[in-house]
N, C-alpha and C positions, 0 to 999 in steps of 0.2 A: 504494500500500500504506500502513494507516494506521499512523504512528511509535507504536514502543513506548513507553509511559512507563512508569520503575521508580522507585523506592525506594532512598535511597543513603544519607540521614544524617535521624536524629531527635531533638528536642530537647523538654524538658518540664518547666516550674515547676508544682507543683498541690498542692494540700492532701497529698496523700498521698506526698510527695517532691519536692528541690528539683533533681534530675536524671531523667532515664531509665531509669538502673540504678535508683534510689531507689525510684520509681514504678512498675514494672514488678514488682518482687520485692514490694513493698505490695497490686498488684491481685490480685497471685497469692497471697499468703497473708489476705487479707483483714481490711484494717487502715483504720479512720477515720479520716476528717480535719475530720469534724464537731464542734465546742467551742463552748464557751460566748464570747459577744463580746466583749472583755475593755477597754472603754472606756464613759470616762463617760456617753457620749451614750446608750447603752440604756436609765441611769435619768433623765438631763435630759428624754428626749423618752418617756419612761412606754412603749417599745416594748416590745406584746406578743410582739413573737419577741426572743430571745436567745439565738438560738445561730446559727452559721456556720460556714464552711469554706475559710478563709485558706490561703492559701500556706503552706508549711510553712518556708521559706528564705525569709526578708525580699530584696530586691530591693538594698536599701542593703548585705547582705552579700558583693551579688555582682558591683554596678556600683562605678566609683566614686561621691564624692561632686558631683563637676561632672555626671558624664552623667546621674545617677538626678533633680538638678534639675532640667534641661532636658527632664523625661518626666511625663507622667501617669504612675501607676501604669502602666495599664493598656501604655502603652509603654515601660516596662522590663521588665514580664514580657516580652514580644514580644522586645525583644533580646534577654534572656537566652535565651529556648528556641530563636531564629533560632541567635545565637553558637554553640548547641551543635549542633545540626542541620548546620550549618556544618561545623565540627569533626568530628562523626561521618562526616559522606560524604570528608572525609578532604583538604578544602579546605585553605590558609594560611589564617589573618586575613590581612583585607583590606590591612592596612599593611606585611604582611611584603615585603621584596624578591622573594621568587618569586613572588607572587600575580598569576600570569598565566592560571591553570588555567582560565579559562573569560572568555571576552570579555565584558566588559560590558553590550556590546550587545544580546549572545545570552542574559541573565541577565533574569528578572524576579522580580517579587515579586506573591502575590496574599494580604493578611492580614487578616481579617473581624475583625468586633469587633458586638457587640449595641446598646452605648451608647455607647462611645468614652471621651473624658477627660470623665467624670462628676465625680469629684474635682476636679478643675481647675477645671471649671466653677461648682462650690456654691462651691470656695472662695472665687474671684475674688467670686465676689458678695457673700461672709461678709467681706469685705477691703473695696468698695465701699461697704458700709453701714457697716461701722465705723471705719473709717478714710482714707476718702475715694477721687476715683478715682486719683491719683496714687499710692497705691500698689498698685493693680493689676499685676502685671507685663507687660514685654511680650511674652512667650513666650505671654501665658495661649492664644491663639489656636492658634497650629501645636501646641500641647498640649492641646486639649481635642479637636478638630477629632476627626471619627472615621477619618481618612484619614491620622492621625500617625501612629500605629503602622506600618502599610504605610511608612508615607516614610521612617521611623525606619530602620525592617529596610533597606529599600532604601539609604539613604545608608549604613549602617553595613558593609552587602557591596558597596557599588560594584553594584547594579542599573539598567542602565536602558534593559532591551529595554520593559520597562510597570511601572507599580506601582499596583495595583488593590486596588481595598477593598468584599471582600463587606460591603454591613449590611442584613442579614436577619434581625433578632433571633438568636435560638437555631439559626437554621442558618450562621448565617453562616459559621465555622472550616470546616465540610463542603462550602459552596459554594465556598472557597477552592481546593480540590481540584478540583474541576468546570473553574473558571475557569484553574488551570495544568494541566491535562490538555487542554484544549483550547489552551493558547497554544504547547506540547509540539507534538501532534499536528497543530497549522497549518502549524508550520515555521517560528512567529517566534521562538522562543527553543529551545536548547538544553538550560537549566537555570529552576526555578522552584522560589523558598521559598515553602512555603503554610501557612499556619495562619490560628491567630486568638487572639483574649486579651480577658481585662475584669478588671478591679479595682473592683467596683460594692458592694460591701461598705460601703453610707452610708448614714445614718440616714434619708435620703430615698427612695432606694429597697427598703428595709425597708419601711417604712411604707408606699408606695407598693403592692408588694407583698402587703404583708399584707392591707393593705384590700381587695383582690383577692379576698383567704381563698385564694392559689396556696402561701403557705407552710408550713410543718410549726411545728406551735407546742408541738414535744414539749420545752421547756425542763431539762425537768428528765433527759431523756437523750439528750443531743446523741450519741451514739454511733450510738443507735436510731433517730434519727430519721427519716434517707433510706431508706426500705424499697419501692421499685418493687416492684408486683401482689401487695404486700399488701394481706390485705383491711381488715387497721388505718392503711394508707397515707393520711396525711390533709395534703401538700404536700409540695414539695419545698425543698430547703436553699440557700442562696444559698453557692454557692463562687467562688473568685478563681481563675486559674491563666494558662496560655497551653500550646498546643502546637506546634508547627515541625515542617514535613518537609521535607528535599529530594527535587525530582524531578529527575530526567532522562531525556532519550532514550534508548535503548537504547544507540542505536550512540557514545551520546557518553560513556555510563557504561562500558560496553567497552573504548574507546582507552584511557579513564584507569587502567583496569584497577580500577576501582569494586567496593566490595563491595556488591553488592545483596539488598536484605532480603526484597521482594517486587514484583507487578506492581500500577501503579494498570488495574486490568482495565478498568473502566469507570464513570463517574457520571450520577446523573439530578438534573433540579432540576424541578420543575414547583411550582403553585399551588394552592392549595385554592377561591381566590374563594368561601367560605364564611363568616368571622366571625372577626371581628379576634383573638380572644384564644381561642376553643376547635377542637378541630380537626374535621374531618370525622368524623362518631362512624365512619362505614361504612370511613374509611380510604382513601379513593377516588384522593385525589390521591396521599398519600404511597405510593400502591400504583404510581401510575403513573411516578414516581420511580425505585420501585424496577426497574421494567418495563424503563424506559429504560436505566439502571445494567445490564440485563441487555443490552439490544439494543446500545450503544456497547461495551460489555464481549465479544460474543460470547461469554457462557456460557448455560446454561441454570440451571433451579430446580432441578434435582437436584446441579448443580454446586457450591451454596451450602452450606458444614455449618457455620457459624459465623456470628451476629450480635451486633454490637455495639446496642444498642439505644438509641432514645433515652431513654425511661423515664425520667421525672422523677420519679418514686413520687406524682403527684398525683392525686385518683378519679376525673376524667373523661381523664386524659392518657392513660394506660395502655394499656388497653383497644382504643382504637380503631388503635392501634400493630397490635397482635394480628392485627385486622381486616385490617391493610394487607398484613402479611406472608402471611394466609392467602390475602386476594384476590390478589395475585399473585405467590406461589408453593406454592398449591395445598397438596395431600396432601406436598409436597416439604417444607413443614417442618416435619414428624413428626420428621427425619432431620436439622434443626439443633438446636445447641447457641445460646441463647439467654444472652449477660452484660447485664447493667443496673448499671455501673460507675460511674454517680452516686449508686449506695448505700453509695460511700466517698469521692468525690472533693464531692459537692453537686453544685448544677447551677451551671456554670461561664458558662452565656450564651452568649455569642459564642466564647467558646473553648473550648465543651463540645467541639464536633463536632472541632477539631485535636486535642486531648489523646484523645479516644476513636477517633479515627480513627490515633493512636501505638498506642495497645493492641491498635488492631485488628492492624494490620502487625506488630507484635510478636507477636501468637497467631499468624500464619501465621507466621512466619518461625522461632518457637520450638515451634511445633503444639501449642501448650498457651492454652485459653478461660479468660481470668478470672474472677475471682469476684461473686458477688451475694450483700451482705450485708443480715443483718434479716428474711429473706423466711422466716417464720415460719408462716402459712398463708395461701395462694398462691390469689389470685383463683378461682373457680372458670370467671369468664367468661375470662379469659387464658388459653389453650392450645396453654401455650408448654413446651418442655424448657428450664428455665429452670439456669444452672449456680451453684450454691451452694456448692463447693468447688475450686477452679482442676480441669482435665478435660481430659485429651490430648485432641488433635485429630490425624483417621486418616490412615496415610500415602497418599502418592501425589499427585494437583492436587487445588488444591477452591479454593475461592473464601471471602471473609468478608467482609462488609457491615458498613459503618459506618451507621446511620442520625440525620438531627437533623432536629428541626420548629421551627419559630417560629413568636411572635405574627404576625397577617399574613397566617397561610394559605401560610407557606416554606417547602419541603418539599426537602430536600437526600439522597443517597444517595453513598457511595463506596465502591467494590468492590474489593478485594484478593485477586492472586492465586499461590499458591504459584511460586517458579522452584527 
């Protein structure tokens, strides 16, 4: 019989709140975190985007000074929203005297990231050429590395049944899920934190970006910017954040007497083998994702009345999302409720798919679908019920899909289900 995996504790840094509560009451009332980028380097290096979507809680707020050195950015969000995730399934910290609740062994970690210590890395070089190598540091390495983060979470909870690092561009946080629902349901672990994080907010991948033409260059209203299946949608926002779940077994959230929020139903990952940077216009793979999501999960398309979407608001990304949903689930999603939740948070990379896959579990667990802001008039080739002001969701079971795609042809799916 296959083990249940549920839902026990969530944690969340992201432009739109520097907790859960924070973030969750922001998706639902429909609040930005799009702003203008408030450092020199936007006019040093003449960057045509200037706007973003930072953390809303600086990380130095909420680490010490010792632990937030020892991290790239991108792995102090990661502690912070593990810490809390932690804390919400109802865990000690790790250093408390009772912190027996779960064996180490049976513990793992799976934490994605897009880029990894991007920061870390431009700086050590900006430090090399101007001031030789000697003052490089020695950390620069286990903090650039895209597998700190993961090590970080891991050492910080005493994990060490695995410590596993999706990098799959933009799916990676969603394959995170994939990766502990299967180490769950093998029977090698008990318990598994999964998310993902980036702190990629640098004038090198700005520019990077932009030259792409992937980004929104509405400077002058960073609010408006992020508008997924609009038809004035012209890129998407570059935001910072991390999100953290705990999972567990059924029977192991049970004995602790766990409060569980939902079920991880089921996930799909497959490939596009199509082109490095645009996706399948017809939706083909990410449909077979979702297929799968369906087959591991044992639901069907009518069981689904809620989607998190990936939606980056960019003209070619959108669209072919649509495509996936309707190839494989039919006429069935006439009868979902569709969020596109990087219309406030930006696109977060590697830890789009954790933080939206929090929202997701939270819509089921609250029966209320977040909001999508901007969407002003709505593709006409998109035919989606797209939700524009937070929208109960109806009683009884029903299922909610998180979906994320990346550079690559990544194609990630997680599916949640009412208990």
């Amino acid at each position: 019989m296959t083990r249940k995996v549920v839902v026990t504790g969530l944690g969340a840094t992201t432009p739109i709140g520097g907790t859960v509560p924070e973030v969750w009451r922001a998706a639902t009332t429909g609040v930005s975190g799009v702003r203008a980028i408030e450092h020199d380097w936007v006019d040093t290096y003449d960057l045509g985007v200037r706007i973003a979507a930072p953390v809303s809680t600086p990380a130095s707020e909420v680490l010490s000074r010792v632990e937030a050195k020892r991290l790239d950015p991108s792995g102090q969000l990661s502690v912070i929203a593990a810490r809390e995730a932690w804390a919400d399934a109802g865990f000690s910290a790790p250093n408390a005297e009772d912190a027996d609740e779960v064996d180490p062994d049976r513990f793992a970690v799976a934490f994605g990231t897009g880029i990894g210590g991007v920061w870390t890395l431009l700086d050590a070089y900006d430090t090399l050429k101007s001031r030789g190598a000697r003052r490089v540091m020695p950390l620069t390495v286990p903090m650039l590395m895209p597998n700190g983060n993961a090590a970080a979470v891991g050492m910080d909870l005493r994990a060490r049944a695995a410590s596993i690092t999706p990098v799959s561009a933009c799916a990676s946080g969603t394959e995170a899920f994939y990766q502990g629902m299967n180490l769950i349901r093998s029977g090698k672990a008990d318990v598994v934190v999964v998310g993902g994080a980036e702190s990629a907010i640098h004038p090198v991948t700005i520019a990077a970006f932009s030259s792409m033409q992937a980004l929104s260059r509405r400077n002058d209203e960073p609010e408006r910017a992020s508008r997924p299946y609009d038809t004035a949608r012209d890129g998407f926002v570059m935001g910072e954040g991390a999100g953290a779940v705990v999972l567990e077994s059924e029977e192991f959230a049970a004995a602790r007497g766990a409060r569980v929020y939902a079920e991880l139903a089921g996930a799909g990952l497959t490939s596009d083998a199509f082109h490095i940077t645009a996706p399948d216009e017809e939706g083909r793979g990410a449909a077979r994702a979702l297929q799968e999501a369906m087959t591991t999960g044992e639901f069907s398309a009518t069981d689904v009345r809620h989607v998190n979407a990936h939606a980056t608001s960019t003209p070619k990304g959108d669209a072919p999302e649509a495509n996936a949903l309707r190839r494989a689930f039919g006429d069935a999603v006439d009868a979902m409720c569709v969020s596109a939740t990087k219309s406030m948070t930006g696109h977060i990379l590697g830890g789009s798919g954790a933080v939206e896959a929090v929202l997701t579990v939270l819509a089921v667990h609250h029966r209320l679908a977040p909001c999508t802001i901007n969407l002003e008039n709505q593709d006409p080739e998109i035919d989606l019920d797209v939700v524009t002001e937070a929208r109960e969701l109806p009683a009884g079971d029903f299922v909610a899909v998180s979906n994320s795609f990346g550079f690559g042809g990544h194609n990630a799916v997680a599916a949640f289900r009412t208990v």
